[in-house]
Structure formats: C-alpha cells, structure tokens
PyMOL Python script that loads the backbone (N, CA, C, O; Angstrom):
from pymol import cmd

cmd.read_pdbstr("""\
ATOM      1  N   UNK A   1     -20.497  -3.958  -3.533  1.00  0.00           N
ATOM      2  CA  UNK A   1     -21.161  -4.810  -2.568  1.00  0.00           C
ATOM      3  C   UNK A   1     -20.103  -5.618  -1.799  1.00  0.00           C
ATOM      4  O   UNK A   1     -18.948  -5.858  -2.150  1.00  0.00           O
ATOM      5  N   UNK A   2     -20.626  -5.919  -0.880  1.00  0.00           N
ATOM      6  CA  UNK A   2     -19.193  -6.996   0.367  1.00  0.00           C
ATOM      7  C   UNK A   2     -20.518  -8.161   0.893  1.00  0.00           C
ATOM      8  O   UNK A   2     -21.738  -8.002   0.943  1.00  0.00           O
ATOM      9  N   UNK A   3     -19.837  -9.085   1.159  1.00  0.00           N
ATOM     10  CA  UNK A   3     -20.111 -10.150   2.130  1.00  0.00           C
ATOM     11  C   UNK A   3     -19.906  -9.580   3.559  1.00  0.00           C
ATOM     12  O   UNK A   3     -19.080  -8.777   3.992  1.00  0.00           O
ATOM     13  N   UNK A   4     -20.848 -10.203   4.108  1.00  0.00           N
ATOM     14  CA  UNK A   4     -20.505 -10.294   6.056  1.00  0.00           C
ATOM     15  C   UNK A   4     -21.494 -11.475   6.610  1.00  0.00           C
ATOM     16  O   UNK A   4     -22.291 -11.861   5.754  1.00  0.00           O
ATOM     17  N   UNK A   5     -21.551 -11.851   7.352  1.00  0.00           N
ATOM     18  CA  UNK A   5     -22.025 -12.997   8.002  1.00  0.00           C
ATOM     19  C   UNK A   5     -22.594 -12.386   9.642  1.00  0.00           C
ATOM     20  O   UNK A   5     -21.947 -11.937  10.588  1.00  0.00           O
ATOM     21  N   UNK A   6     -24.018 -12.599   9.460  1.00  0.00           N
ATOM     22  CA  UNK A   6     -24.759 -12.219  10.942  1.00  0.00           C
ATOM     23  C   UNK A   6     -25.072 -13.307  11.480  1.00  0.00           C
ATOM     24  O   UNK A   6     -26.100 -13.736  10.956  1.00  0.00           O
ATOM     25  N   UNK A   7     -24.625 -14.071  12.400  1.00  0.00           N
ATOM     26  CA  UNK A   7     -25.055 -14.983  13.304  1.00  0.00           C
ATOM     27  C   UNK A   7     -24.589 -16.414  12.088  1.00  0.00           C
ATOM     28  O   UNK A   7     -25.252 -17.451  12.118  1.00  0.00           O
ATOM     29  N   UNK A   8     -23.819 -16.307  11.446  1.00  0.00           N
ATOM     30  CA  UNK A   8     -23.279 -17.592   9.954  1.00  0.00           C
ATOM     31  C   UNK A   8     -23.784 -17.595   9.479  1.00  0.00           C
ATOM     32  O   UNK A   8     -23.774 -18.610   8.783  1.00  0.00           O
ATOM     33  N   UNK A   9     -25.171 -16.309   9.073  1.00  0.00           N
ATOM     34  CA  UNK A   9     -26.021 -16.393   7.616  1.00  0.00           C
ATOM     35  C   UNK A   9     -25.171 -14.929   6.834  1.00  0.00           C
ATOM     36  O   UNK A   9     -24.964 -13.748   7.114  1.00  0.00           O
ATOM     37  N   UNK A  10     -24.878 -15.870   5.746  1.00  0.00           N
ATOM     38  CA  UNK A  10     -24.306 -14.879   4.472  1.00  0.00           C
ATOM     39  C   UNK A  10     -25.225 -13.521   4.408  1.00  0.00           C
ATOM     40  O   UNK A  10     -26.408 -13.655   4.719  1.00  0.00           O
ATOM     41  N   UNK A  11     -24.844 -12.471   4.098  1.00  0.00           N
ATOM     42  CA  UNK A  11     -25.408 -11.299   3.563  1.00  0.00           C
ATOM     43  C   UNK A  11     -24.737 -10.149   2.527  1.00  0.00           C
ATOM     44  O   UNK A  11     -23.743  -9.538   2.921  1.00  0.00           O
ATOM     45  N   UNK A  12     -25.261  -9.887   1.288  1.00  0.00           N
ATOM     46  CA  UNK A  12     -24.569  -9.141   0.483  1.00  0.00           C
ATOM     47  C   UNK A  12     -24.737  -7.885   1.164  1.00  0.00           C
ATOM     48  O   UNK A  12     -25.716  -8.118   1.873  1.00  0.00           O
ATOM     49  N   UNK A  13     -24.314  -6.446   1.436  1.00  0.00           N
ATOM     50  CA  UNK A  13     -24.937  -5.240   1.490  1.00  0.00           C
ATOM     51  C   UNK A  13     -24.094  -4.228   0.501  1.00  0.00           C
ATOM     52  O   UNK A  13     -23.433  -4.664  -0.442  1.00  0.00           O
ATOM     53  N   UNK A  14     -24.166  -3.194   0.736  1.00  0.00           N
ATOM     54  CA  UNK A  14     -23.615  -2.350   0.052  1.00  0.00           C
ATOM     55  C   UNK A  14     -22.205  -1.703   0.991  1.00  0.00           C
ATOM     56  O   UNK A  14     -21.981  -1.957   2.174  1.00  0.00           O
ATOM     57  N   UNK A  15     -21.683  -1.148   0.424  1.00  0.00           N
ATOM     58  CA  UNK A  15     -20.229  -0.865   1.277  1.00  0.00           C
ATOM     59  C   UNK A  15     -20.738   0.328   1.905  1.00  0.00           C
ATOM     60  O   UNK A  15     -21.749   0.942   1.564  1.00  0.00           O
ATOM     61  N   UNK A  16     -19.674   0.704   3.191  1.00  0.00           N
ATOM     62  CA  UNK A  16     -19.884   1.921   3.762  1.00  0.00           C
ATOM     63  C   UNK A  16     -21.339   1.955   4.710  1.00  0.00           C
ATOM     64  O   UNK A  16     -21.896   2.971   5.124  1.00  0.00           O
ATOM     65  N   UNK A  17     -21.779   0.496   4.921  1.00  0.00           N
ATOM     66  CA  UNK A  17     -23.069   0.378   5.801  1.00  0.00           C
ATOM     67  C   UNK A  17     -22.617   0.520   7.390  1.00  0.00           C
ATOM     68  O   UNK A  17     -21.612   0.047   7.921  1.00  0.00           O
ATOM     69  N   UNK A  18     -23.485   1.176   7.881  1.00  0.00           N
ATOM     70  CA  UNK A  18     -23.104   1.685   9.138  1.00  0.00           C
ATOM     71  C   UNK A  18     -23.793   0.006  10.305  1.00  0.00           C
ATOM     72  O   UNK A  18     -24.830  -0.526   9.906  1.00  0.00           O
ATOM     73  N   UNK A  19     -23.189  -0.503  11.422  1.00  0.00           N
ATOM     74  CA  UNK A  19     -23.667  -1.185  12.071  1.00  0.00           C
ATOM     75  C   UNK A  19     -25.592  -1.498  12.077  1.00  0.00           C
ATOM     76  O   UNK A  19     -26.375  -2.415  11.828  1.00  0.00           O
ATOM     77  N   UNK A  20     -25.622   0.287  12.644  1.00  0.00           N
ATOM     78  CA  UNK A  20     -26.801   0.979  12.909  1.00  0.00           C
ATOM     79  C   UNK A  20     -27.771   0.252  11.627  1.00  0.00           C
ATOM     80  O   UNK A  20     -28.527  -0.712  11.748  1.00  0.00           O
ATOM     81  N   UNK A  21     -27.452   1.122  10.272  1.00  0.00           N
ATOM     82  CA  UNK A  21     -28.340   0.961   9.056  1.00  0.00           C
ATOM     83  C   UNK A  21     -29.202  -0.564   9.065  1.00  0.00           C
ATOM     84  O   UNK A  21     -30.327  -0.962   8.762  1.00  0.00           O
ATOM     85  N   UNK A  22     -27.614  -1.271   9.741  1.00  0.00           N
ATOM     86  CA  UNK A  22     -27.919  -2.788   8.749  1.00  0.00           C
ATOM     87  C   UNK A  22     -29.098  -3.560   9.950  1.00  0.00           C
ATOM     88  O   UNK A  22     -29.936  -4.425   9.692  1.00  0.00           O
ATOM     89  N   UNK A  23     -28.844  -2.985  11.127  1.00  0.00           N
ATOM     90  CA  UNK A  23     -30.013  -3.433  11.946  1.00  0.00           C
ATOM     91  C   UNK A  23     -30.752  -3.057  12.155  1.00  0.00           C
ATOM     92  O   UNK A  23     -31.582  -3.531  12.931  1.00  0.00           O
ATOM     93  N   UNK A  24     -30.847  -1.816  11.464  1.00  0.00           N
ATOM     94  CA  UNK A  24     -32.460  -1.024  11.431  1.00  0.00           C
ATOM     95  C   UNK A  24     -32.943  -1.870  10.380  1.00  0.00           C
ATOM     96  O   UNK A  24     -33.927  -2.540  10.693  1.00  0.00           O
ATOM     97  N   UNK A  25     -32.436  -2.040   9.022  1.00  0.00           N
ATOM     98  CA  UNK A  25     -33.026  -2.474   7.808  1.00  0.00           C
ATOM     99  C   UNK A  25     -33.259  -4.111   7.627  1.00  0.00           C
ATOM    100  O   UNK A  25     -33.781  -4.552   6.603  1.00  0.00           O
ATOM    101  N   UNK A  26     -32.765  -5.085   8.862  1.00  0.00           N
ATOM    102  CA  UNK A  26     -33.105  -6.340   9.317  1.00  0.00           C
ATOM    103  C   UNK A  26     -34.254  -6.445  10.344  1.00  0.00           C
ATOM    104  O   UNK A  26     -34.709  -7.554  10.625  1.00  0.00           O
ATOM    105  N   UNK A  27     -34.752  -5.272  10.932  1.00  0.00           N
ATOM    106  CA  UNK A  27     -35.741  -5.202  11.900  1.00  0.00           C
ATOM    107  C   UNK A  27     -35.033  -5.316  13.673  1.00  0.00           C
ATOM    108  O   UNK A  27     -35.617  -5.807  14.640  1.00  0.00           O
ATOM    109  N   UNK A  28     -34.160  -4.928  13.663  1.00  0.00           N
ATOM    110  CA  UNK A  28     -33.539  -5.066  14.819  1.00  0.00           C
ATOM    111  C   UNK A  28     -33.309  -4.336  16.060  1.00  0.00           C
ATOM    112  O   UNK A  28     -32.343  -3.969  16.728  1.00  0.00           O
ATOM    113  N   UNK A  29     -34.745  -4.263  16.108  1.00  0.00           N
ATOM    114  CA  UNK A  29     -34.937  -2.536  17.037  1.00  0.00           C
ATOM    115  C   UNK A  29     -34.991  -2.984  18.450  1.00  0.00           C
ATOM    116  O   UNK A  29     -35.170  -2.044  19.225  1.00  0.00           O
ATOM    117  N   UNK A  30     -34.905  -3.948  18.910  1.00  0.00           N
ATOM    118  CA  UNK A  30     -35.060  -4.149  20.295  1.00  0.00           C
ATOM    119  C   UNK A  30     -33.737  -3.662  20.605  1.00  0.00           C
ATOM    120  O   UNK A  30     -32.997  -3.640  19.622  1.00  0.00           O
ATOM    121  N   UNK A  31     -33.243  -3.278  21.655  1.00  0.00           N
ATOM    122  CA  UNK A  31     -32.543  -3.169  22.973  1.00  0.00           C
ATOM    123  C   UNK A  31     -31.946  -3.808  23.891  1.00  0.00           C
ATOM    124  O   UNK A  31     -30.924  -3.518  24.512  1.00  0.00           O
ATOM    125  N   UNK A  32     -32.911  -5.075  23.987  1.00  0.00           N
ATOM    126  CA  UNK A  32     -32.228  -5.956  24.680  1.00  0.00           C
ATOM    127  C   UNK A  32     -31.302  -7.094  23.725  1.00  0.00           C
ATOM    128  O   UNK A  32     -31.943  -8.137  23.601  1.00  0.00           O
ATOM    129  N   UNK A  33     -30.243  -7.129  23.177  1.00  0.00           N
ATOM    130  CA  UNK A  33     -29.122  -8.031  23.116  1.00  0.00           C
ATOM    131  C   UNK A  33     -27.417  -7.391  22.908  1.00  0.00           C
ATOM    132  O   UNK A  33     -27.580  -6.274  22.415  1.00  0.00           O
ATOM    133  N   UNK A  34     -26.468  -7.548  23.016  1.00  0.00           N
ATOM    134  CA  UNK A  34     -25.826  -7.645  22.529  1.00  0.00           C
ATOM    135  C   UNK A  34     -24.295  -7.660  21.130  1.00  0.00           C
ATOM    136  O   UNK A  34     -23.916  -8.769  20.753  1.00  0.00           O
ATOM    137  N   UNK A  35     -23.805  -6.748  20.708  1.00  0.00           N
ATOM    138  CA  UNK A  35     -22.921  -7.350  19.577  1.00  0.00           C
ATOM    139  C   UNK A  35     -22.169  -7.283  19.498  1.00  0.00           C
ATOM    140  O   UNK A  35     -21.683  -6.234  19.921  1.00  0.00           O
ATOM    141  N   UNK A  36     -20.998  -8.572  18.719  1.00  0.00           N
ATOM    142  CA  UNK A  36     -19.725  -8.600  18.821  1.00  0.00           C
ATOM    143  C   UNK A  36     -19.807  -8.508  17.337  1.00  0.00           C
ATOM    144  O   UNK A  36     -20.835  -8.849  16.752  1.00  0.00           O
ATOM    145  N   UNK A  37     -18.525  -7.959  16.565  1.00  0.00           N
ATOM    146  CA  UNK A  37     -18.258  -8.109  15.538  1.00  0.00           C
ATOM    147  C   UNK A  37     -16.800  -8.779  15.316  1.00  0.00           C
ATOM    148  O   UNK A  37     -16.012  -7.960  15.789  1.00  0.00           O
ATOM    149  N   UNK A  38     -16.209  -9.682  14.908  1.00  0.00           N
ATOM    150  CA  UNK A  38     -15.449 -10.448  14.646  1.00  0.00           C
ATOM    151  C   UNK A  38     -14.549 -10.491  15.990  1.00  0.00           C
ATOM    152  O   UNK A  38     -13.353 -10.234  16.122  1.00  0.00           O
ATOM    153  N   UNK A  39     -15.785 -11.015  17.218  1.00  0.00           N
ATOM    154  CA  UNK A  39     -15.403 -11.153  18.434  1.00  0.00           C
ATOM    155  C   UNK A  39     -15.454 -10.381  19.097  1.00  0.00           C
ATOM    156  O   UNK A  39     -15.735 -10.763  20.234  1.00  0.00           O
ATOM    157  N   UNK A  40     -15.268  -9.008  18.955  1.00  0.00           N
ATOM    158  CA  UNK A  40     -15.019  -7.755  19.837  1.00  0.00           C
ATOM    159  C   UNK A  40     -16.716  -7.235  19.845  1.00  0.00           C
ATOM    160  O   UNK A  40     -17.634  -7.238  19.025  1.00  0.00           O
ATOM    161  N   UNK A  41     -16.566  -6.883  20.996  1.00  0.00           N
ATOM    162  CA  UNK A  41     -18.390  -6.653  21.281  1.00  0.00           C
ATOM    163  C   UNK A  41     -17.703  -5.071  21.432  1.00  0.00           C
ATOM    164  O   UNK A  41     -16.629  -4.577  21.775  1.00  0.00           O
ATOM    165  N   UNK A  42     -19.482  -4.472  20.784  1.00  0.00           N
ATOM    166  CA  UNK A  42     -18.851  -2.925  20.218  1.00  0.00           C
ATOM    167  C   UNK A  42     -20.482  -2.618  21.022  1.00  0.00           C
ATOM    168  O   UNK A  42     -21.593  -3.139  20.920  1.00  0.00           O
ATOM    169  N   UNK A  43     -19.798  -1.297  21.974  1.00  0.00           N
ATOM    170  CA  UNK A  43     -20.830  -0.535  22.718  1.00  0.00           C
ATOM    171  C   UNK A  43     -22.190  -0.031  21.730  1.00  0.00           C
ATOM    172  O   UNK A  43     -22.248   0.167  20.516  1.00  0.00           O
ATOM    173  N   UNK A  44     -23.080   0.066  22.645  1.00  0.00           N
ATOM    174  CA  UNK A  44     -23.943   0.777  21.716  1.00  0.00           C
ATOM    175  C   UNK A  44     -24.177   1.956  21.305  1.00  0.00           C
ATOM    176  O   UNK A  44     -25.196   2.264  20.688  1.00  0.00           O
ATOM    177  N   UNK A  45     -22.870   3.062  21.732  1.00  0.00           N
ATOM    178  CA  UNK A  45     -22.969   4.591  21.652  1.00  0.00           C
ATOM    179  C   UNK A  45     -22.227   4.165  20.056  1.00  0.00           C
ATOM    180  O   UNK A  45     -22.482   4.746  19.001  1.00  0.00           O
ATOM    181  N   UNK A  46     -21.514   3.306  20.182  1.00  0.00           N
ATOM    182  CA  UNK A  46     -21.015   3.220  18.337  1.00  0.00           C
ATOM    183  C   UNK A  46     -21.435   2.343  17.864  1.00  0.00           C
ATOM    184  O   UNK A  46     -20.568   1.528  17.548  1.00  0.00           O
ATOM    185  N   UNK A  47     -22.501   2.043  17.610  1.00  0.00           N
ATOM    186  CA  UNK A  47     -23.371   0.837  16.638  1.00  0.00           C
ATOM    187  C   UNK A  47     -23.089   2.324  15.182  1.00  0.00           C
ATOM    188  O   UNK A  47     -22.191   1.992  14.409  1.00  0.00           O
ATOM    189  N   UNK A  48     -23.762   3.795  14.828  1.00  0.00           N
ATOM    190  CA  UNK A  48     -23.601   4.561  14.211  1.00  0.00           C
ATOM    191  C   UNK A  48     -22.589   4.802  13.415  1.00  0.00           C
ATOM    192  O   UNK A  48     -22.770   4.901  12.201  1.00  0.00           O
ATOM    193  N   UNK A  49     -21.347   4.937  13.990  1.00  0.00           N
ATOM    194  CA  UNK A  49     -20.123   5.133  13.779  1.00  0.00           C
ATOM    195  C   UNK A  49     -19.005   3.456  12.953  1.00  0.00           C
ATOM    196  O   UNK A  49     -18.109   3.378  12.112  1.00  0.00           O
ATOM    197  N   UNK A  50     -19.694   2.529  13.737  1.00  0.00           N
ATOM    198  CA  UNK A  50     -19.204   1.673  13.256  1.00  0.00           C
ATOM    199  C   UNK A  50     -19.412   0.913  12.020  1.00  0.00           C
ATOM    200  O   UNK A  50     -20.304   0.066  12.062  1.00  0.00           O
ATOM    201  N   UNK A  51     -18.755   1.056  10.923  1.00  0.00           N
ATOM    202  CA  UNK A  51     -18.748   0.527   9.267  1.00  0.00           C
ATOM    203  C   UNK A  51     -18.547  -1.053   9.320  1.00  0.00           C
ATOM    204  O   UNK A  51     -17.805  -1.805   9.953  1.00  0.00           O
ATOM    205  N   UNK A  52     -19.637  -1.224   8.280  1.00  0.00           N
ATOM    206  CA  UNK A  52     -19.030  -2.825   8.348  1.00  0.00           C
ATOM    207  C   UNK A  52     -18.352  -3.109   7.083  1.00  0.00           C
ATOM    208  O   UNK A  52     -18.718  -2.586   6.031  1.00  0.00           O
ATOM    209  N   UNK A  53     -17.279  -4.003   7.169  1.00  0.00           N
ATOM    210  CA  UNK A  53     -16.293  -4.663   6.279  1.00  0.00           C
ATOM    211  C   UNK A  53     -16.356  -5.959   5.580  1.00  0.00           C
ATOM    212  O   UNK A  53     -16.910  -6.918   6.118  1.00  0.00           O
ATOM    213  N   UNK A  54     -15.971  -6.019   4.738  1.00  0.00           N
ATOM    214  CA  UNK A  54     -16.224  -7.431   3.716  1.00  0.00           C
ATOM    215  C   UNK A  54     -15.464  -8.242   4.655  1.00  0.00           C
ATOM    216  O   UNK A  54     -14.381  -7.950   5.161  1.00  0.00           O
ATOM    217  N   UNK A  55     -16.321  -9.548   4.869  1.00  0.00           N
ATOM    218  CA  UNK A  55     -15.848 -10.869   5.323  1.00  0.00           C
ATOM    219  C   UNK A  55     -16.225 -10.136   7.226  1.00  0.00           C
ATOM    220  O   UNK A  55     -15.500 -10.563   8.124  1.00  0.00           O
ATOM    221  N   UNK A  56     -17.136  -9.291   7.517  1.00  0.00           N
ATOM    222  CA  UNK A  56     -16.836  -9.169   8.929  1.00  0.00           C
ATOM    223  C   UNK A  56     -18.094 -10.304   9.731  1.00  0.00           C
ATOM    224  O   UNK A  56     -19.078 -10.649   9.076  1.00  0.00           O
ATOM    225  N   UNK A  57     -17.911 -10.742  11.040  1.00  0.00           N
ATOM    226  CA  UNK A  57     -18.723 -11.657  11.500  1.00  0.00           C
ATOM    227  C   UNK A  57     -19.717 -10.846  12.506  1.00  0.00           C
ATOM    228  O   UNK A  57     -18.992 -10.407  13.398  1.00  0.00           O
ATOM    229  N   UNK A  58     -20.728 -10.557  12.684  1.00  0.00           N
ATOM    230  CA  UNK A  58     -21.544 -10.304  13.487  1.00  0.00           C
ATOM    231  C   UNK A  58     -22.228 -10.965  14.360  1.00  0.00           C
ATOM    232  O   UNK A  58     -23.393 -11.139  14.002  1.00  0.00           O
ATOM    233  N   UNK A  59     -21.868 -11.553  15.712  1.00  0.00           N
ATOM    234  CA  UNK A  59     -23.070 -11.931  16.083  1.00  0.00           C
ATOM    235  C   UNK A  59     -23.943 -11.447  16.885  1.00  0.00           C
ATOM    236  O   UNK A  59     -23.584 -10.372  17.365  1.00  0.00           O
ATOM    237  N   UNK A  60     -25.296 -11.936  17.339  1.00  0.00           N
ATOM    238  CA  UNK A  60     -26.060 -10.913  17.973  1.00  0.00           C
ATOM    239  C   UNK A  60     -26.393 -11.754  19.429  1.00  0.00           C
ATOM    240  O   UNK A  60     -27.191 -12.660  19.189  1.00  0.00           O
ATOM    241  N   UNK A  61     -26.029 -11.705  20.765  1.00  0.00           N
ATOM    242  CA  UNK A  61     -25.933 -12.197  21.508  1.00  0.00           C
ATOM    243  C   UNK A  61     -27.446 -11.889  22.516  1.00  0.00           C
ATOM    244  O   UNK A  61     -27.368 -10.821  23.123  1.00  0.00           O
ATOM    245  N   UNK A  62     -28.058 -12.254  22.627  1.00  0.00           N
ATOM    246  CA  UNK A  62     -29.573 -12.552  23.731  1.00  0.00           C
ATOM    247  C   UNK A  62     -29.418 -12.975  24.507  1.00  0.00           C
ATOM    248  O   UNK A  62     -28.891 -14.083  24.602  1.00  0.00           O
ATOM    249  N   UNK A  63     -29.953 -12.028  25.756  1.00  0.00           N
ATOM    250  CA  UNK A  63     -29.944 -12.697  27.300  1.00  0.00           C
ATOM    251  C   UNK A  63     -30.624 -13.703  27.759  1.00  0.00           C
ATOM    252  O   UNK A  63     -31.808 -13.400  27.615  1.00  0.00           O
ATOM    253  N   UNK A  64     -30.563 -14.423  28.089  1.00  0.00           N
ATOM    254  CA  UNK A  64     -31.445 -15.935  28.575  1.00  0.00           C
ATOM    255  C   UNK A  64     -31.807 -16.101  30.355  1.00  0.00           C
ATOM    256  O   UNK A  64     -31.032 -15.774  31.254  1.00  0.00           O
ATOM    257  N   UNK A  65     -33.051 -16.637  30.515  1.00  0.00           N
ATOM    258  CA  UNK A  65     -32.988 -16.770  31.466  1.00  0.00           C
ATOM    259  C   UNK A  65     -33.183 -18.403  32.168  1.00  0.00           C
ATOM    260  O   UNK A  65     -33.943 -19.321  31.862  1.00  0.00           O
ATOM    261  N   UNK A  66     -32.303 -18.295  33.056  1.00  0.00           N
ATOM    262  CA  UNK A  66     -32.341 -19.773  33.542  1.00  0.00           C
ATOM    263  C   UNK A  66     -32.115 -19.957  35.123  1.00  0.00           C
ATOM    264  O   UNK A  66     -32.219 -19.103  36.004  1.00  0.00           O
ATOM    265  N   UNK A  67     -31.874 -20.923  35.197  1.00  0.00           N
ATOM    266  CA  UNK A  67     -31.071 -21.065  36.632  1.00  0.00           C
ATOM    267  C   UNK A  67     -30.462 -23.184  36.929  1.00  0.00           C
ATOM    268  O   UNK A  67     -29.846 -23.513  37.943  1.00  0.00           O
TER     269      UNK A  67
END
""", "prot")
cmd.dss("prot")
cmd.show_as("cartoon", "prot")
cmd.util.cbc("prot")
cmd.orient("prot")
C-alpha cells in the first residue's frame, strides 16, 4: 500500500494504481476538470498510463465561472 494526497486529503491505495483506476473508483467521471500531479498537469490521453507513487500530490482543478 502507498500514501498520496488528492486535493490534501490522505489516501491509502494499493501500488501500481493507474491515475485512471483511482478516479474511476472515487466517482470521478466527469470531464470537465483538470489534473496536476505533484504540479505537472498530465493530459488526459495519459490519465491510463500514468501510475501513481507513494507521497504523490494530486490535485483536481475545476473551471469556474465569473467575471
């Protein structure tokens, strides 16, 4: 198991979790936001491809509207 942190809430998962898995299995099916992982915002053709790592930071960034 590893630590990672989504938005500064702790999460145990299992190693070798794919980006993808961990936001399917949080409910994270919308489309519209965003993600950086320990700053670096990672396209969405590799959410799949991309493994997450003990101690990595995720956050999930939402468009806002204002003016």
């Amino acid at each position: 198991m590893i630590n990672i942190y989504l938005n500064n809430k702790k999460y145990q998962i299992k190693s070798e979790l794919s980006l993808q898995e961990f936001l399917l299995a949080h409910n994270y099916t919308e489309l519209h936001f965003a993600i950086a992982i320990n700053n670096q915002f990672i396209p969405r053709p590799s959410y799949g491809t991309t493994l997450l790592r003990e101690s990595d930071r995720i956050d999930i960034i939402v468009p806002m509207q204002g003016g």
